[in-house]
MARDODREN-921969 format. One record per residue (C-alpha): residue number from 1; z, y, x. Coordinates in steps of 0.25 Angstrom, whole numbers. Each point is the difference from the previous one (the first is absolute). Last residue first. Example, Ala and Ser with C-alpha at 12.3 -4.5 7.8 and 13.67 -1.06 7.14 Angstrom:
+-----+-------+-------+-------+
! seq !     z !     y !     x !
+-----+-------+-------+-------+
!   2 !    29 !    -4 !    55 !
!   1 !     2 !   -14 !    -6 !
+-----+-------+-------+-------+
// end
This chain:
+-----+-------+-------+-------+
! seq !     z !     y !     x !
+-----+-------+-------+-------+
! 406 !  -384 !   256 !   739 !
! 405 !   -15 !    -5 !    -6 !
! 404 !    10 !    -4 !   -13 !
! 403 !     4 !    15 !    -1 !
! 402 !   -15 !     6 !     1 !
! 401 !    -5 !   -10 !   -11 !
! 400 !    13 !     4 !   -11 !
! 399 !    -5 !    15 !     4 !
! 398 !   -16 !    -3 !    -5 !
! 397 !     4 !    -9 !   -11 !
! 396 !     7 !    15 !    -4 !
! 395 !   -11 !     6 !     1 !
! 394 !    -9 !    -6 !   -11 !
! 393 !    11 !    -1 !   -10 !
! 392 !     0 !    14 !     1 !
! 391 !   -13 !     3 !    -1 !
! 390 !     0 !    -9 !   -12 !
! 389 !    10 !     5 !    -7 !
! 388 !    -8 !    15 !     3 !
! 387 !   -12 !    -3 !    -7 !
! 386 !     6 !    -8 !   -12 !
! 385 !     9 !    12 !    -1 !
! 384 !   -13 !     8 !     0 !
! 383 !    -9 !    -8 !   -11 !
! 382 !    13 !     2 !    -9 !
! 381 !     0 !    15 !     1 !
! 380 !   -16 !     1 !    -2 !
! 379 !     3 !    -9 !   -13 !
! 378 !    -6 !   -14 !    -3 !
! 377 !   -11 !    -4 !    -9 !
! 376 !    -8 !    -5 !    11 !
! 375 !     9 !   -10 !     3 !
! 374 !     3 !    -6 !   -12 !
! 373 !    14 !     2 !    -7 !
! 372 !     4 !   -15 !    -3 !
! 371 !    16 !     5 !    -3 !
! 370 !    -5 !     8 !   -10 !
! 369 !    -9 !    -8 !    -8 !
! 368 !     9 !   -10 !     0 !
! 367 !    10 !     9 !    -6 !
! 366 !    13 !     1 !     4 !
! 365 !    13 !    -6 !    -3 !
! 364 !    12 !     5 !    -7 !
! 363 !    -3 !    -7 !   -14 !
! 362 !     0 !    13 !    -8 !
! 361 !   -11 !     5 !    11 !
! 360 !    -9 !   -11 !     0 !
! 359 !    -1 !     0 !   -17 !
! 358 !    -3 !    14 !     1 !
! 357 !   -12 !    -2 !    11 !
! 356 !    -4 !   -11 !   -10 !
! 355 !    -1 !     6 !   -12 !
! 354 !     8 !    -4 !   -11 !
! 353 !     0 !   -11 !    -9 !
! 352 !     1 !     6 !   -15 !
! 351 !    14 !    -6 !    -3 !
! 350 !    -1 !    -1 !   -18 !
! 349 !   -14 !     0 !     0 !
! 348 !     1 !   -15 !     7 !
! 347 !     9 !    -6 !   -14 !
! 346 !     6 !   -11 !     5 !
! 345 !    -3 !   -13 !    -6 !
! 344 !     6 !    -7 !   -10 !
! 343 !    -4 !     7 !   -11 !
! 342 !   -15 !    -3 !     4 !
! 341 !     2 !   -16 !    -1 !
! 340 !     7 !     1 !   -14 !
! 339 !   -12 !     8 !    -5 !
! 338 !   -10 !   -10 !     0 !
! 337 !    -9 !     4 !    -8 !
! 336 !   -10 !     9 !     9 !
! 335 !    -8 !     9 !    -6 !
! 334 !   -15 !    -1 !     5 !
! 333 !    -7 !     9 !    12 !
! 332 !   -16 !    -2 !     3 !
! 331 !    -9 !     2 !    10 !
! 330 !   -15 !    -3 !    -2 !
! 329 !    -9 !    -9 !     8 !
! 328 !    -8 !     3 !    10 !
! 327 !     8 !    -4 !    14 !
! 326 !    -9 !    -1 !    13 !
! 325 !   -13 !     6 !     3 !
! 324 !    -3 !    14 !    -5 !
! 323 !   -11 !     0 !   -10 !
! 322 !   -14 !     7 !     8 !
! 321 !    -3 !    14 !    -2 !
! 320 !   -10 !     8 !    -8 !
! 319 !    -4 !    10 !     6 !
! 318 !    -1 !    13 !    -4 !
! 317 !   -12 !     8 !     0 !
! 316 !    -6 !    -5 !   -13 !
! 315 !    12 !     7 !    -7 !
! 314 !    10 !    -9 !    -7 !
! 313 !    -3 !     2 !   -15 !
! 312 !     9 !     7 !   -10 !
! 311 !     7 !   -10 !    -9 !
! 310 !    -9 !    -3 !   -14 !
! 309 !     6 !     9 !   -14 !
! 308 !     1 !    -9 !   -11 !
! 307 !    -9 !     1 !   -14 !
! 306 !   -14 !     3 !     6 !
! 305 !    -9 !     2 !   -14 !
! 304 !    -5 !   -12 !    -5 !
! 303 !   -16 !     1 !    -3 !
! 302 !    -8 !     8 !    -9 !
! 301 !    -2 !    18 !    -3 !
! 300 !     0 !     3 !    14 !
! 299 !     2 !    13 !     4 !
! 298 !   -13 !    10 !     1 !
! 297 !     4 !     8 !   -10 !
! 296 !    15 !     4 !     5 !
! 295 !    -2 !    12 !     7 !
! 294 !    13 !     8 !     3 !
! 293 !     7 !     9 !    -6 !
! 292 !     3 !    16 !     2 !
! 291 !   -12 !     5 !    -4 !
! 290 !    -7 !    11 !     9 !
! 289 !   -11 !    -9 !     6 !
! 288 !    -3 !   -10 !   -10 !
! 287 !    -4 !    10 !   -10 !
! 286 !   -16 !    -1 !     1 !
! 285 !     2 !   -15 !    -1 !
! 284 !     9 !     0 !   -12 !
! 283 !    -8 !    10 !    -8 !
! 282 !   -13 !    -8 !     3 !
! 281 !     6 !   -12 !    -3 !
! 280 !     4 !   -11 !    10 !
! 279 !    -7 !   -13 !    -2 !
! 278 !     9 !   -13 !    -4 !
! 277 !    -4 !   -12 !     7 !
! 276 !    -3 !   -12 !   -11 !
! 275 !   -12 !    -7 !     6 !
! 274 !     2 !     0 !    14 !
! 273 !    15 !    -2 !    -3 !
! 272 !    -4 !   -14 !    -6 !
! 271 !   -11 !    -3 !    11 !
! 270 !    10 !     2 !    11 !
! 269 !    11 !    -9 !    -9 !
! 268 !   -12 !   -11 !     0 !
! 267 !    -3 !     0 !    17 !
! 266 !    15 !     1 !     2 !
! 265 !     0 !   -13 !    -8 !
! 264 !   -11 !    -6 !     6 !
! 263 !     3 !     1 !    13 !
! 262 !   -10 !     4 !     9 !
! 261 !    -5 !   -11 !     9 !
! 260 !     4 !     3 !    15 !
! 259 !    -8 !     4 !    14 !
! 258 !     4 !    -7 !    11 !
! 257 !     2 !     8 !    13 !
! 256 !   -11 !     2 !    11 !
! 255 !     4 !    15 !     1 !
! 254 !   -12 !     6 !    -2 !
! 253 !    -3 !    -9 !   -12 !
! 252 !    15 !     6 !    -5 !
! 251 !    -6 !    13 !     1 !
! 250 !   -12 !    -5 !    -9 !
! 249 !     9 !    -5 !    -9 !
! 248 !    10 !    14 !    -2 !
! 247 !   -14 !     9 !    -1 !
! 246 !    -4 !    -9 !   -12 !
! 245 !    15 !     0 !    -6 !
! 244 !     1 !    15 !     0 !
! 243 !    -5 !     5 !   -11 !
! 242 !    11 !   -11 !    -7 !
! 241 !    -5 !    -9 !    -9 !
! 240 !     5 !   -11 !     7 !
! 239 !    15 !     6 !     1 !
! 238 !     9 !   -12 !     3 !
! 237 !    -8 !    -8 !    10 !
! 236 !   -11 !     7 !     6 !
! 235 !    11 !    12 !     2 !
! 234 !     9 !   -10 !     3 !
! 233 !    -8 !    -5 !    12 !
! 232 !    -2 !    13 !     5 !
! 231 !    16 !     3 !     0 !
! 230 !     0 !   -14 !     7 !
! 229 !   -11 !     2 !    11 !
! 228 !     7 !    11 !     5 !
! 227 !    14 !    -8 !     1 !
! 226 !    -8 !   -10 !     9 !
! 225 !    -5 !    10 !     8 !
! 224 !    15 !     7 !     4 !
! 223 !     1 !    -8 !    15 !
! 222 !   -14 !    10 !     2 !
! 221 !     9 !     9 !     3 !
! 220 !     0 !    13 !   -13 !
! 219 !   -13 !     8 !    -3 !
! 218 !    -5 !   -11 !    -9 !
! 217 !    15 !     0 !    -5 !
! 216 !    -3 !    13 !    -8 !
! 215 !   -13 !    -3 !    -5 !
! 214 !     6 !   -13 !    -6 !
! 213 !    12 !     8 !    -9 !
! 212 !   -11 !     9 !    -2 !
! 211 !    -9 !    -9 !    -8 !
! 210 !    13 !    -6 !    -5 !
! 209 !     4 !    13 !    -8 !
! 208 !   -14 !     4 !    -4 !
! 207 !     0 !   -13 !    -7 !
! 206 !    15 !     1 !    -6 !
! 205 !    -5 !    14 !    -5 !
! 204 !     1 !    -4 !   -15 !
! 203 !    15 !    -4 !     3 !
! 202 !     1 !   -15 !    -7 !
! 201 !     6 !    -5 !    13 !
! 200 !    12 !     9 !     1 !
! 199 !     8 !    -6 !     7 !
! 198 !    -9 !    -7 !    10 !
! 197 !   -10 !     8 !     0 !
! 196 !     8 !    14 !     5 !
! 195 !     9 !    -7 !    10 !
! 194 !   -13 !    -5 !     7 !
! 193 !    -4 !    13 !     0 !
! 192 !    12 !     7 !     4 !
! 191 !     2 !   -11 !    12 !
! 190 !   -15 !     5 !     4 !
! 189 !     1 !    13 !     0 !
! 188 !    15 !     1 !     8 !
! 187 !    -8 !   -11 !    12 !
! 186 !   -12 !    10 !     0 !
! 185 !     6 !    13 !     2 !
! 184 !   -16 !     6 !     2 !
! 183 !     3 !    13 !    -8 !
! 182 !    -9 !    -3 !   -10 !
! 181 !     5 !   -14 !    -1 !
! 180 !    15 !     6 !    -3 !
! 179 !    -5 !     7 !    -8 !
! 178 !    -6 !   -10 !   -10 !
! 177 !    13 !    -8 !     0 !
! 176 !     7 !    12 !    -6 !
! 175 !   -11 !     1 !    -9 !
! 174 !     1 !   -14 !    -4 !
! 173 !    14 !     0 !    -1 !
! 172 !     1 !    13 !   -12 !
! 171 !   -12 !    -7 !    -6 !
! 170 !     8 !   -14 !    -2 !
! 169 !    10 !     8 !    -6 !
! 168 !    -9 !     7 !   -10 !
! 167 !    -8 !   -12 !    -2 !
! 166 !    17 !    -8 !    -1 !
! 165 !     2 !    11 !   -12 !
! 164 !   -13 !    -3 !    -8 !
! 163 !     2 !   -16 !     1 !
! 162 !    16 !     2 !    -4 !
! 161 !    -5 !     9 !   -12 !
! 160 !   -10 !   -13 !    -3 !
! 159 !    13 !    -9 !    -1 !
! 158 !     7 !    11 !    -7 !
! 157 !   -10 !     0 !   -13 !
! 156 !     1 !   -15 !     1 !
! 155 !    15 !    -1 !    -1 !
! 154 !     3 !    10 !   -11 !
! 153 !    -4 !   -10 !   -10 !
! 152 !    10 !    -8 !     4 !
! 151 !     2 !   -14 !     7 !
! 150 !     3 !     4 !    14 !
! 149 !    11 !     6 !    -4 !
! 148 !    10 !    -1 !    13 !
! 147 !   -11 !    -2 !    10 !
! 146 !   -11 !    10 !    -6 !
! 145 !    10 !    12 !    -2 !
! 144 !     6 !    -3 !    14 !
! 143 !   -13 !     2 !     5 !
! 142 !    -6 !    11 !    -7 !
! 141 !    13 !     7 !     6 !
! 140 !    -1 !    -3 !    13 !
! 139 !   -13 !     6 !     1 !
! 138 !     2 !    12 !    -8 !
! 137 !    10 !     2 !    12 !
! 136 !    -9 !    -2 !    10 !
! 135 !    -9 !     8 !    -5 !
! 134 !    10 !    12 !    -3 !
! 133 !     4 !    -1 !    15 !
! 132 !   -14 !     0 !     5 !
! 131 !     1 !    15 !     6 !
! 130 !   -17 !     3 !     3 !
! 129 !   -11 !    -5 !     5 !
! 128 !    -1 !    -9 !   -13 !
! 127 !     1 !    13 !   -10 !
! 126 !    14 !     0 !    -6 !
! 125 !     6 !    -8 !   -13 !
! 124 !     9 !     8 !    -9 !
! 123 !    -5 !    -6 !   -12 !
! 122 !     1 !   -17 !     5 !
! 121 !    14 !     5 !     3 !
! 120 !     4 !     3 !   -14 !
! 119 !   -10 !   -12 !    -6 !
! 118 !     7 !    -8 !     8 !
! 117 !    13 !     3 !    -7 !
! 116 !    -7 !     0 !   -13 !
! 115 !    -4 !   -14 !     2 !
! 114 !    13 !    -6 !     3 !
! 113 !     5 !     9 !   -14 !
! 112 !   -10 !    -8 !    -7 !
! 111 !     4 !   -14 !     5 !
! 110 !    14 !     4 !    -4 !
! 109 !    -6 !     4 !   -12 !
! 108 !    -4 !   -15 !    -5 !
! 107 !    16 !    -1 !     1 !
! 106 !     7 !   -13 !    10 !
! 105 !     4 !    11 !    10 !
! 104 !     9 !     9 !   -10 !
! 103 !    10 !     5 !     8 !
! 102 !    -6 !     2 !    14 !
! 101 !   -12 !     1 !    -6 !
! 100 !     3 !    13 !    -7 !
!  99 !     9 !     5 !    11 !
!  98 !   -13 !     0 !    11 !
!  97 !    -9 !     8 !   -12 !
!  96 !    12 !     9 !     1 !
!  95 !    -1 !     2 !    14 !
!  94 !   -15 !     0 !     0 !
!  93 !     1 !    10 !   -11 !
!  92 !    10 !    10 !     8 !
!  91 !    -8 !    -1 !    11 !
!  90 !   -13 !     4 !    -7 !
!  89 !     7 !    11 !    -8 !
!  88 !     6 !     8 !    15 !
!  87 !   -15 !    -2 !     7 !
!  86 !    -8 !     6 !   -14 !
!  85 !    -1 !    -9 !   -14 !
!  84 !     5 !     4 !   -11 !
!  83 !    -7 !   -13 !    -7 !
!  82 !     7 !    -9 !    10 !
!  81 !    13 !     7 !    -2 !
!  80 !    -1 !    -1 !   -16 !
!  79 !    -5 !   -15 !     2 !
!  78 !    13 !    -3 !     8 !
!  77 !     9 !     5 !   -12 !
!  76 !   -10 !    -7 !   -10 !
!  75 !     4 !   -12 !     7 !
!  74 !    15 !     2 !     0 !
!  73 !    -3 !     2 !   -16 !
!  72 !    -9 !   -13 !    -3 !
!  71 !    12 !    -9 !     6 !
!  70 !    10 !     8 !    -8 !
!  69 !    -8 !     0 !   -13 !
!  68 !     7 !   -13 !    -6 !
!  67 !    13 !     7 !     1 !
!  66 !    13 !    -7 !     7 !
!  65 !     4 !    12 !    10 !
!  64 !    -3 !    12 !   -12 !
!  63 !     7 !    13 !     5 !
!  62 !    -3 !    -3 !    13 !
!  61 !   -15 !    -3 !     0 !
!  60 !    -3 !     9 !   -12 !
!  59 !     6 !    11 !     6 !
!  58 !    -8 !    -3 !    14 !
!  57 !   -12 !     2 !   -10 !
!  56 !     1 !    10 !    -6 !
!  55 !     5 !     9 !    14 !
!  54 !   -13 !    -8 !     6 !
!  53 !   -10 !     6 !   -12 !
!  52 !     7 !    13 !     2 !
!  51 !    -5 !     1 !    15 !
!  50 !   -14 !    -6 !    -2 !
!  49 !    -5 !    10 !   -11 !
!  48 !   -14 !    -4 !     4 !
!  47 !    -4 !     2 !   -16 !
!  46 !     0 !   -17 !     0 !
!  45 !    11 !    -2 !     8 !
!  44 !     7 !     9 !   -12 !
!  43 !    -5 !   -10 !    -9 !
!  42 !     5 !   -12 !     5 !
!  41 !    14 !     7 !     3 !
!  40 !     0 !     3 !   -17 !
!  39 !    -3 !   -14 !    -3 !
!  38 !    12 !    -8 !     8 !
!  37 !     9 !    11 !    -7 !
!  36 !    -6 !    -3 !   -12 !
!  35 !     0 !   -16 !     3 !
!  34 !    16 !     1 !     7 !
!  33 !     6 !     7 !   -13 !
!  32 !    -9 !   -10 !    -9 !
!  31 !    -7 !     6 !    -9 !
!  30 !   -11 !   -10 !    -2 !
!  29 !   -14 !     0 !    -1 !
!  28 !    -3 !   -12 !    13 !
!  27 !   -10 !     5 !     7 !
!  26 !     6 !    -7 !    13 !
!  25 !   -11 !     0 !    13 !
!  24 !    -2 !    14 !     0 !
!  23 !   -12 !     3 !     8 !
!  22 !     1 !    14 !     7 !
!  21 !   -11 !     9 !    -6 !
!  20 !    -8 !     7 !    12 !
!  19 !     3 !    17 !    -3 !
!  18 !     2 !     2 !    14 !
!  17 !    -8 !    11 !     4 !
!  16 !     7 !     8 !    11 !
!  15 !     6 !   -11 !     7 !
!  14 !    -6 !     2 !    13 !
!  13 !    -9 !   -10 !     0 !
!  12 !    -7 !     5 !   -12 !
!  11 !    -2 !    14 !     5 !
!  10 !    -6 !    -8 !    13 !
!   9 !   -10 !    -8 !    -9 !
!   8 !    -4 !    14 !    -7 !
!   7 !     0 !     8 !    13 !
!   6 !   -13 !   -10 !     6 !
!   5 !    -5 !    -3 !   -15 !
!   4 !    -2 !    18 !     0 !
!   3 !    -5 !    -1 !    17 !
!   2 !   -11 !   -11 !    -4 !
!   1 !    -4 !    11 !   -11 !
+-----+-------+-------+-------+
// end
């Protein structure tokens, strides 16, 4: 039975049924060329005859450039690709939706297409140990969506999207974050956890997350207590209802650190997503292994969703260093106005100066550099002719002193 509901959602998927009745938002009974033509597209959508339902359409399109179905016909176009579905129709209706609000950004479908196009990543969404690109995508997009219309209906369905795409995300770190404290790479463990909490604080494993993120610098020098004692604190702090919030005082006892009142705000929302988690079903649980998703029940179904992506922390083993004395401020450059001042002078690109052992020889004089050769820089050859003008010098005193003696 559980393998019949199993092939029928998957038959579904694929296209196979698709009998869904598109909603026609003009049902005006006239016989417009444009409104038959409008009409018969609709209905071939409907009996998933996606291809003659676009070749309607486009004629409708540019045949009738001024009708009042235009809008309603480049949207069906999209819908027809969404409905096909499969790698190649998702692209086609992500484009498509990306047209539609291009030229018709003030319409209450614009906010539809935006949700659509997260709705195509949010569908191709990988398990969290796995490639997260859909999931970043579907991130994005429930974002753009819920800053450029905030105020449609569409907007809170995408906000609690957004809380059920940043659990996957936030699960993909924490497991990262959790092998690297298995392994006992304590300063990469602890800048993933930390990294983990603070962008995606509404992560149902935030907890877990600062538990280990406090475990992992308790192997660390001792210089690294104070940042224990912080992932602790938070967990008495922002998660109070937390399993762990016992254990995380009497650490904190140990460690002669202050232990903080819960905040009463964390302490509500807790209570809230006590009260409202989704359980998985039986069918669910038992085919979590071989479906291609991931788990969403345990996101959060309250709080504001991480809207900005933080910078990526400076690992605990790097210092940080001290300001450079001297100059701080900023460098700037401005136009000059005075144009008269820079005609007058000469242009210096014009005569590049040249270097200076060509600027020597063109003058007919030798470099300094040259002419103050250093002694231990000189030739063998050199060293012998200083040698022998010596010698020579030295003998000839000799015979100048034997003619005087005479």
């Amino acid at each position: 039975m559980v393998l019949g509901v199993v092939l029928l959602a998957d038959v579904s998927d694929a296209g196979i049924i698709r009998r869904k009745k598109y909603e026609n938002p003009i049902t005006k009974d006239t016989q417009q060329p444009d409104k038959v033509l409008f009409d018969k597209a609709i209905k071939d959508i409907e009996r998933s005859r996606f291809e003659v339902a676009r070749i309607t359409l486009n004629t409708l399109v540019n045949t009738y450039d001024t009708s009042e179905y235009l809008a309603k016909a480049k949207l069906a176009i999209a819908d027809s690709w969404f409905r096909e579905g499969g790698a190649h129709g998702l692209a086609q209706a992500e484009a498509e939706y990306k047209d539609f609000i291009l030229f018709y950004p003030t319409l209450e479908e614009s906010a539809e297409s935006q949700e659509k196009i997260c709705m195509i990543h949010y569908r191709q969404m990988e398990k969290a140990d796995r490639d997260p690109n859909q999931s970043l995508r579907a991130e994005q997009e429930c974002r753009t969506l819920l800053t450029q219309f905030p105020n449609s209906k569409f907007a809170p369905i995408a906000e609690q999207r957004l809380r059920e795409i940043q659990e996957v995300l936030a699960e993909g770190e924490y497991r990262a974050g959790f092998f690297y404290n298995k392994k006992g790479s304590n300063v990469s463990a602890t800048n993933r956890m930390k990294g983990l909490v603070e962008q995606y604080p509404l992560y149902s494993g935030a907890d877990m997350a600062l538990w280990k993120e406090a475990d992992s610098y308790s192997k660390m020098p001792k210089q690294f207590r104070k940042d224990q004692g912080e992932a602790l604190q938070r967990i008495v702090r922002d998660y109070p209802l937390s399993p762990l919030a016992d254990a995380a005082k009497k650490k904190l006892a140990e460690l002669e650190m202050p232990i903080p009142e819960p905040d009463q705000v964390a302490l509500a929302r807790m209570k809230y997503e006590q009260e409202n988690r989704t359980k998985p079903g039986m069918v669910k649980g038992s085919m979590g292994l071989i479906r291609r998703g991931p788990d969403t029940y345990m996101a959060a179904k309250s709080g504001t969703p991480a809207m900005k992506t933080t910078k990526a922390l400076m690992p605990a083993s790097i210092p940080i260093a001290a300001p450079a004395a001297g100059f701080s401020g900023d460098v700037t450059a401005t136009a000059s106005g005075d144009t008269a001042s820079l005609e007058g002078k000469k242009d210096d690109r014009l005569n590049p100066p040249k270097p200076a052992g060509e600027a020597a020889a063109a003058d007919g004089t030798k470099p300094a550099d040259a002419a103050a050769k250093p002694a231990e820089e000189k030739s063998s050859a050199d060293k012998a002719v200083e040698n022998a003008t010596a010698a020579k010098s030295g003998k000839k005193k000799k015979n100048n002193k034997k003619t005087t003696q005479q």
